[in-house]
C-alpha positions in Angstrom: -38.9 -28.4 -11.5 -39.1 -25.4 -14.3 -35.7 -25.4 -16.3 -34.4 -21.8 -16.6 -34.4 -20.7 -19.9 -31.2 -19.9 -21.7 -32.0 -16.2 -22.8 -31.9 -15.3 -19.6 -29.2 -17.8 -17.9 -27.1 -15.8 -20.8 -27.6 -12.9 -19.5 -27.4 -13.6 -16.0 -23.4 -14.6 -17.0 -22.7 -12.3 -19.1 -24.1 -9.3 -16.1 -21.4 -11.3 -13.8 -18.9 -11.3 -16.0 -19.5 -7.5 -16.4 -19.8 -6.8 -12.9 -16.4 -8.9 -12.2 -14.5 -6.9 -14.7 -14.9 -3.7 -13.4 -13.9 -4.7 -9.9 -10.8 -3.8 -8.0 -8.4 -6.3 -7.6 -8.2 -7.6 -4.4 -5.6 -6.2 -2.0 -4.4 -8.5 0.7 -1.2 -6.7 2.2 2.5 -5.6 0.9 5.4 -7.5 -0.4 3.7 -10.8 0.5 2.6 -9.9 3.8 -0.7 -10.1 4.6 -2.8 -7.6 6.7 -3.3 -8.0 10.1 -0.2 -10.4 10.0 2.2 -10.2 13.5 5.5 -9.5 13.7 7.1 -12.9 13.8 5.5 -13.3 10.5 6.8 -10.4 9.2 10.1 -11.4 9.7 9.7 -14.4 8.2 8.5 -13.4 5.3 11.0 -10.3 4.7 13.8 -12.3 5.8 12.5 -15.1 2.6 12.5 -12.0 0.5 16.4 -11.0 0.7 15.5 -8.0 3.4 18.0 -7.9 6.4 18.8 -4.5 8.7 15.7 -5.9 10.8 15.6 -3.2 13.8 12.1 -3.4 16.2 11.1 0.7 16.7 9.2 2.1 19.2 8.9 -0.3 21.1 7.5 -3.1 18.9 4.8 -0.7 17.6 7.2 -0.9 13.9 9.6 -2.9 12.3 12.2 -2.1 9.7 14.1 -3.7 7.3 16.3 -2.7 4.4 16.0 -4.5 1.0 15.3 -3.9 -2.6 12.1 -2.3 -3.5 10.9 -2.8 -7.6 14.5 -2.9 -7.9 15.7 -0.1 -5.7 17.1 0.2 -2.3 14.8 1.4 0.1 13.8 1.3 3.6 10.5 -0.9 4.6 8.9 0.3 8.0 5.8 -1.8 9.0 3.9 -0.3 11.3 1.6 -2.6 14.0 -0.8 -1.9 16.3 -1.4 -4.7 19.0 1.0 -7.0 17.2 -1.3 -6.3 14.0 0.4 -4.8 10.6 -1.6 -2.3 8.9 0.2 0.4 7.2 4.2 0.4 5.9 6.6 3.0 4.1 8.9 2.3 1.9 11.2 5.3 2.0 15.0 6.4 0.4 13.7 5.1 -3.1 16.3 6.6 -5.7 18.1 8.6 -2.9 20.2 11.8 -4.3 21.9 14.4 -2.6 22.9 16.4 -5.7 20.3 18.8 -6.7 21.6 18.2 -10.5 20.4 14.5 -10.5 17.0 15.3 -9.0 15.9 14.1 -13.0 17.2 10.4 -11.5 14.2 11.3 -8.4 11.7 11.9 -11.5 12.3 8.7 -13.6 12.3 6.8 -10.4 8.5 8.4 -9.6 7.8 7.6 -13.1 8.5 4.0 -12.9 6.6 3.0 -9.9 3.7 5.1 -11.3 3.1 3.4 -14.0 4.1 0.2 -11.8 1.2 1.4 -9.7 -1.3 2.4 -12.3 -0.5 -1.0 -14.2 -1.3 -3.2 -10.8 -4.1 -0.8 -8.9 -5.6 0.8 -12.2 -5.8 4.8 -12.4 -4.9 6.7 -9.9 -8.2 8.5 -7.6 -6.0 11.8 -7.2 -2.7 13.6 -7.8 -1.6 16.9 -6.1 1.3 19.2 -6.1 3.6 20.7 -8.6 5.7 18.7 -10.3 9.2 19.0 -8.2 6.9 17.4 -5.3 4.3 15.6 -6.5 1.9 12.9 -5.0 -0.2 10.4 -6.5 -2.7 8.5 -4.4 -4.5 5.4 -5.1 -8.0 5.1 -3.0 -9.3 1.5 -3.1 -12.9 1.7 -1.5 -14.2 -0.9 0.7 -17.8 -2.3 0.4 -20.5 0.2 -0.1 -20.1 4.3 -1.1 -19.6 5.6 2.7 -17.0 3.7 4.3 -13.3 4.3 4.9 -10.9 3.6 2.8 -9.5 -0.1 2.6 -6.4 1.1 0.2 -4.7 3.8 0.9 -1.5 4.2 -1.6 0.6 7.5 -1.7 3.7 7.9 -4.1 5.4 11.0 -2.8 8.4 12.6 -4.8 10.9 14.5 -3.0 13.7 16.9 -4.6 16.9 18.0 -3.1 17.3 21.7 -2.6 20.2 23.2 -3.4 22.6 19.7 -2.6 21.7 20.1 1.4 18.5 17.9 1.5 18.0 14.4 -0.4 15.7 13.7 -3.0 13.7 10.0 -2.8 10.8 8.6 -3.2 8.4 7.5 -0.9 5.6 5.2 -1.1 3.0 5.1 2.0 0.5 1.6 1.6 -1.7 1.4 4.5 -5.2 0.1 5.3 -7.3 2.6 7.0 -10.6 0.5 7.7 -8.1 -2.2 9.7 -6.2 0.8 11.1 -9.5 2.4 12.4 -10.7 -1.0 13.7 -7.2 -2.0 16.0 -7.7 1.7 17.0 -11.4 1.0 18.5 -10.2 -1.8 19.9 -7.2 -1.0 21.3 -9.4 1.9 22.9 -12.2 0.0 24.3 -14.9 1.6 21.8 -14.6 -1.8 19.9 -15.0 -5.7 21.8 -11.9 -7.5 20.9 -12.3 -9.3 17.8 -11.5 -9.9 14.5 -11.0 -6.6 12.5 -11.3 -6.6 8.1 -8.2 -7.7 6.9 -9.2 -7.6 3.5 
């Protein structure tokens, strides 16, 4: 048997060390709950977490809870399709109602965008003007070409004129699972198992 010689067993570590250290981090669901995962799991693991509030929406199709989010109190809405989880919201981050503590809306956005940036790396896009901006992070799946995985939106909204609250939002859903329960669920697909990671 020819040994390999260690020139290029160097190399050959030191390409998959490169190659690992550029890659996303691996994204396996929200708050501890992984994608795919049923309801009765859900509940499990938000009850574990301190969330309570749970009411079942449209007619098991979304679940919601209220709890602290990074913090804050917020509003968590998973959304299922066929008993599977694949996108939630967290909404009423840093709720105001008085248009001259929208800078409270601001630091809030702030905070979980550098929470974000810190845990997902830089953000693929950000759009709007400032009073209603939206960062998004885009995680792509396997090669150039296919959907999303990751789809993360931090939305910033401002109260006008003391009449509407201002919050943030945050919108964490995975549109290659999404797409797959879809296909199913319409026949276009054979029932099976769809990417949950």
């Amino acid at each position: 048997m020819r040994k390999i010689p260690g020139v290029i067993l160097a190399l050959s570590l030191l390409l998959m060390i490169h190659a690992t250290s550029y890659a996303a981090p691996p994204v396996e669901g929200f708050l501890g709950v992984s994608w795919g995962t049923g309801l009765e799991q859900i509940d499990r693991a938000m009850t574990a977490q301190g969330f309570s509030g749970k009411t079942v929406l449209n007619q098991g199709s979304a679940v919601r809870y209220r709890g602290n989010f990074e913090g804050y109190p917020a509003y968590v809405v998973f959304s299922l399709w066929n008993n599977h989880f694949y996108r939630v919201t967290v909404s009423g981050i840093c709720q105001v109602w008085d248009k001259d503590r929208s800078s409270e809306v601001g630091e809030c956005f702030g905070r979980l965008q550098a929470l974000f940036t810190q845990q997902y790396g830089q953000a693929t896009d950000e759009a709007g003007p400032p009073e209603t901006r939206v960062t998004y992070w885009n995680k792509l799946a396997g090669p150039a070409g296919q959907k999303d995985e990751l789809r993360l939106i931090l939305l910033r909204h401002l109260p006008e004129g003391g009449l509407t609250e201002g919050s943030v939002e945050v919108l964490f859903e995975n549109r290659r699972l999404q797409t797959c329960l879809y296909s199913q669920m319409m026949g276009r697909m054979p029932p099976g198992d769809c990417p949950v990671k």
